[in-house]
N, C-alpha and C positions, 0 to 999 in steps of 0.2 A: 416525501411524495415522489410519485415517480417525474424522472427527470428527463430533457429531450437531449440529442446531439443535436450542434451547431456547425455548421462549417467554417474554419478559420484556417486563413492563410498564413503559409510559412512566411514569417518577416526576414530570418534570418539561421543558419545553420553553423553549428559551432566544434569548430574539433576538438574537444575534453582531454581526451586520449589517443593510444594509437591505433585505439579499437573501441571508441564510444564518442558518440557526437551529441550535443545538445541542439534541441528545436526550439526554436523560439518561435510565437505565435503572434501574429496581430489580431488585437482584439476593437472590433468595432464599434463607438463610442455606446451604441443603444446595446450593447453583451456587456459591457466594462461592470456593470452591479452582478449579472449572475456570476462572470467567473473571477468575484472576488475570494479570497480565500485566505487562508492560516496555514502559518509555516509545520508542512510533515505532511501535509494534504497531498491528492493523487488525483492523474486526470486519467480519464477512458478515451483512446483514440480509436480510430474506426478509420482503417484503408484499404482501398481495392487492390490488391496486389495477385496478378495474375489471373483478374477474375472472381477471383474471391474473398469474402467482405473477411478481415480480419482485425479482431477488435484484442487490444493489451492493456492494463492498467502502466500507467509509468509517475512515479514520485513526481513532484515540481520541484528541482533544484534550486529555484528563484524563491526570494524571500519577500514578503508584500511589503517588508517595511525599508527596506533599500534597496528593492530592483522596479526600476517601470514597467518590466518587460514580463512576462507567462513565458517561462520556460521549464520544460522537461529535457531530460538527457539521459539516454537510451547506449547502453552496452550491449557490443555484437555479440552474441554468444552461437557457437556451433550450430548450425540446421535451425538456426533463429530467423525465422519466415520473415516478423516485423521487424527484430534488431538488424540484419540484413540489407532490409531496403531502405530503415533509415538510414545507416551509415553508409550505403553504398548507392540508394538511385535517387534518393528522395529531394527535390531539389526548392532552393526559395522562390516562391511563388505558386507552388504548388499549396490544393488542398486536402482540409482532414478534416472529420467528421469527431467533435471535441464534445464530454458531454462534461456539465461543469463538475467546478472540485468536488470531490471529496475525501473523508476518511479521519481517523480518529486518533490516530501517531502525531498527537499535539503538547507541547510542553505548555501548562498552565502556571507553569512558574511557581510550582509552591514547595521551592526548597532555594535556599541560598548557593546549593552545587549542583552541576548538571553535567552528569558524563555520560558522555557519548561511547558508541563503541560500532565501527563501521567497517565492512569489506567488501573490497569490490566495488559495485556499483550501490552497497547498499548506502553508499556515502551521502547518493541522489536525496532521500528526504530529512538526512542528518545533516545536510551542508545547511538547507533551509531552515531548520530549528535551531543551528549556532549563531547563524548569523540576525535570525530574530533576534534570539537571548543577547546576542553582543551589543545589537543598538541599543534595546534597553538599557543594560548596563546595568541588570538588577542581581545576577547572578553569577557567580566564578564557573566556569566551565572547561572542561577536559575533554581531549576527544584522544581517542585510540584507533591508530585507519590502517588496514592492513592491504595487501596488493602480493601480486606474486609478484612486480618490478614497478622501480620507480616512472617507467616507461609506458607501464599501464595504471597508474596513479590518477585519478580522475581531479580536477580544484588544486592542481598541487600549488601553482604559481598562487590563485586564488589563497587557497590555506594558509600558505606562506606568509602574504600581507598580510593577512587577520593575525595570525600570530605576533607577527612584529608589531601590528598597527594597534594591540591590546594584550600586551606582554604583562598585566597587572592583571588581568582577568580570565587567561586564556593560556593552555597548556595545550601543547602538539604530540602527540607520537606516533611516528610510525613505524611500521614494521611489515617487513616482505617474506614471502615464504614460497616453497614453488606449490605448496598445496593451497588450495585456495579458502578450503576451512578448518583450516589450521589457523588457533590464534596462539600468540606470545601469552602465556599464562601468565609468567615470573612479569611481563611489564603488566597485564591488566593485572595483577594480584598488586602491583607496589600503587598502581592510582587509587586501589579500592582503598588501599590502609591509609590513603591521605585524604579521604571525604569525611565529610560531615554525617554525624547520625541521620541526618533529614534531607540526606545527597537523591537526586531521583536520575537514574539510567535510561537510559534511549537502547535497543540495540537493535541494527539492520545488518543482511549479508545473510550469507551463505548458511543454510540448516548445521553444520557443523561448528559455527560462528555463534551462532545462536544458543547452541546446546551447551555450548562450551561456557559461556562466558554466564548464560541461565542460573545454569548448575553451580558454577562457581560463586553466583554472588547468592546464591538458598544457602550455600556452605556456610557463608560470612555473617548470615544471618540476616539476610538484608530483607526489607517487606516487600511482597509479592505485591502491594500497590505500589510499590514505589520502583517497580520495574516494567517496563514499556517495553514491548517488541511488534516488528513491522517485519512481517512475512513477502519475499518475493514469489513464493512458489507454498505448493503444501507439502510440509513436511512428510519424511519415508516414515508411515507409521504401519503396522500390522493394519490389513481394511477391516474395518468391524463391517459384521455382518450385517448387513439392511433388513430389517425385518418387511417379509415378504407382505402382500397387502391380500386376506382374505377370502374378503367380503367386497360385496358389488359398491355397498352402503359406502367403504372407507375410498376405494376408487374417486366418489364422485365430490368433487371439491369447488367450494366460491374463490372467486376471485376479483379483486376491487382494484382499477385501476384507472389511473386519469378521472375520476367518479363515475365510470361506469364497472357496473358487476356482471361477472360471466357466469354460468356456471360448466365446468371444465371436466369432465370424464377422463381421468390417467388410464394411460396403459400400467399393467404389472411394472413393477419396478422404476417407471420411470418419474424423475423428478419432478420438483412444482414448476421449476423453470421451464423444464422441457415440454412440459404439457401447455403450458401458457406462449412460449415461440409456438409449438409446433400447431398452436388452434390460430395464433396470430395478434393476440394482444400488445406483442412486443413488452414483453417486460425489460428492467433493466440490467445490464451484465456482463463482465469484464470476465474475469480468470477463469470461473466454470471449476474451481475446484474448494473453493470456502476458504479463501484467503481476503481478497481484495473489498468485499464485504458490500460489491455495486449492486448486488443482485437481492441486500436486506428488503426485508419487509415484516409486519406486525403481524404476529400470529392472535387472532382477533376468537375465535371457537375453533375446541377439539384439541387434539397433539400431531406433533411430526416427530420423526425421527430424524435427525442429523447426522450423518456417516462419521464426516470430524469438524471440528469446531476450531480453527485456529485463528479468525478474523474477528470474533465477537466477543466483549468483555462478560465477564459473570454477571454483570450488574446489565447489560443490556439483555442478555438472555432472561435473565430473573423476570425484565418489563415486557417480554413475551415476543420479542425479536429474533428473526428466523434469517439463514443463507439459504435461499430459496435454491441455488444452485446444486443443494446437497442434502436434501428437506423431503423425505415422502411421507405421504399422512400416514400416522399411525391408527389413528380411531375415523369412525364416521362424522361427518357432520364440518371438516376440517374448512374453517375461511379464514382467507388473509388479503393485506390489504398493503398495494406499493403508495398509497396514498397518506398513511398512517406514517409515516418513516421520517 
């Protein structure tokens, strides 16, 4: 269903790195049940920075089963409008406009091995899935974390405990490179030949991290269910062509949300999202590219087209779920529903 933003104050500000800081949130006893949540989950924040409403998805590095606290932690990166002000103006006591968890980079535990495979900041919602899987204690697990220096290492001192603190169940490595999606093949190739047929992989970081390590375990033969990846951004892919929209018919689209229905006339070309901000519904919606997956909704009658698909499983598309961010109707007759979700 569609969901609201809340405002929640910064408790606390954390330096990770030399270039990435962690927010911690105070959550007010009557919010404590919506923004409960599952390790690998993502919050959507929402800040005014210089006038202008900018909203980012960011991982929660806190894990529900041994931290009190809701925290995200946010890497600066170049001409980064939000990473920027976190780490540089954003200060405790200040507020953010928080909308609760979500997302589906969740370990269900159903393999006795779990390797991780992290770089950069994609460490943010893999710190949270090791450190669920270590309390339980139901599973051996590996992690592989890569960094261009150990000075931009995010959790190191963090990692480090866990490693010591569960040296029966828990393997370390890392590895530094000055390219930042570049991974160690030779060390992920020696963890893969030490799992389990029924091992299930985690991988976050950088689109060249990802391809790398993808491809490498299709090689090995590994099962495409039993491989999990978490997108920061949408991958450089050739842009498929949008099929243009007609007819007047396909233009004019329903829309269900909060349980009230619109009916919403697109302009050419433009998306389901955009048409639903720009009339005023306020849908939901973080990245704006079909990654972050805030913006899903149930495609209820008719077809869309979807530019590229990299946030949504096969098995959630099959049940007729759409990235409205990236969705133009293909046929007439097209309704969808943020209520359905």
């Amino acid at each position: 269903m569609s969901q609201n933003f809340y405002p929640l104050k910064v408790k606390n500000l954390i330096k990770e790195s030399i270039n990435a800081v962690s927010i911690v949130f105070e959550i007010p006893n009557e919010l404590k049940e919506k923004f409960n949540y599952k390790a690998g989950q993502y919050l959507t924040l929402i800040a005014q920075i210089n006038g202008q409403e900018v909203r980012r998805a960011y991982s929660l590095s806190s894990c529900p089963e041994t931290d009190s606290d809701l925290k995200v932690s946010v890497k600066k990166v170049k001409d980064g409008l939000f990473s920027s002000y976190a780490n540089d103006l954003l200060q405790i006591g200040d507020e953010l406009k928080v909308m609760p968890p979500q997302g589906t980079f969740i370990n269900n535990e159903e393999s006795e091995h779990l390797v991780l495979f992290a770089a950069g900041s994609g460490i943010t919602p893999i710190i949270s899935i090791l450190k669920s899987a270590l309390h339980y204690g139901k599973q051996k697990v590996s992690l592989c974390y890569g960094n261009r220096s150990e000075a931009e290492t995010m959790f190191k001192h963090e990692l480090d405990a866990l490693a010591s603190a569960h040296s029966d169940k828990f393997s370390l490595e890392y590895f530094e490179s000055d390219e930042a999606d570049i991974l160690d093949i030779a060390k992920m190739t020696s963890i893969v030949k030490t799992t389990s047929n029924d091992a299930h992989y985690f991988i976050c970081g950088p689109q060249g991290v990802i391809t790398a390590v993808n491809e490498s375990l299709q090689a090995a033969n590994i099962s495409k269910s039993h491989i999990h990846i978490e997108y920061f951004a949408s991958p450089k892919t050739d842009k498929k062509e949008v099929i243009s929209v007609v007819s007047g018919d396909v233009l004019d689209v329903v829309m269900v949300i909060d349980d009230e229905t619109y009916e919403v006339r697109l302009n050419e070309n433009e998306t389901l999202l955009e048409a639903g901000e720009r009339v005023g519904i306020d849908p939901p919606f973080s990245c704006q590219s079909g990654v972050c997956t805030t913006c899903k909704a149930k495609l209820l009658v008719g077809e869309v087209e979807m530019e590229n698909n990299f946030g949504l499983g096969d098995d959630e598309v099959e049940e007729g779920y759409i990235l409205t961010c990236i969705s133009t109707p293909k046929t007439p007759g097209v309704k969808i529903s943020w209520d359905e979700v």
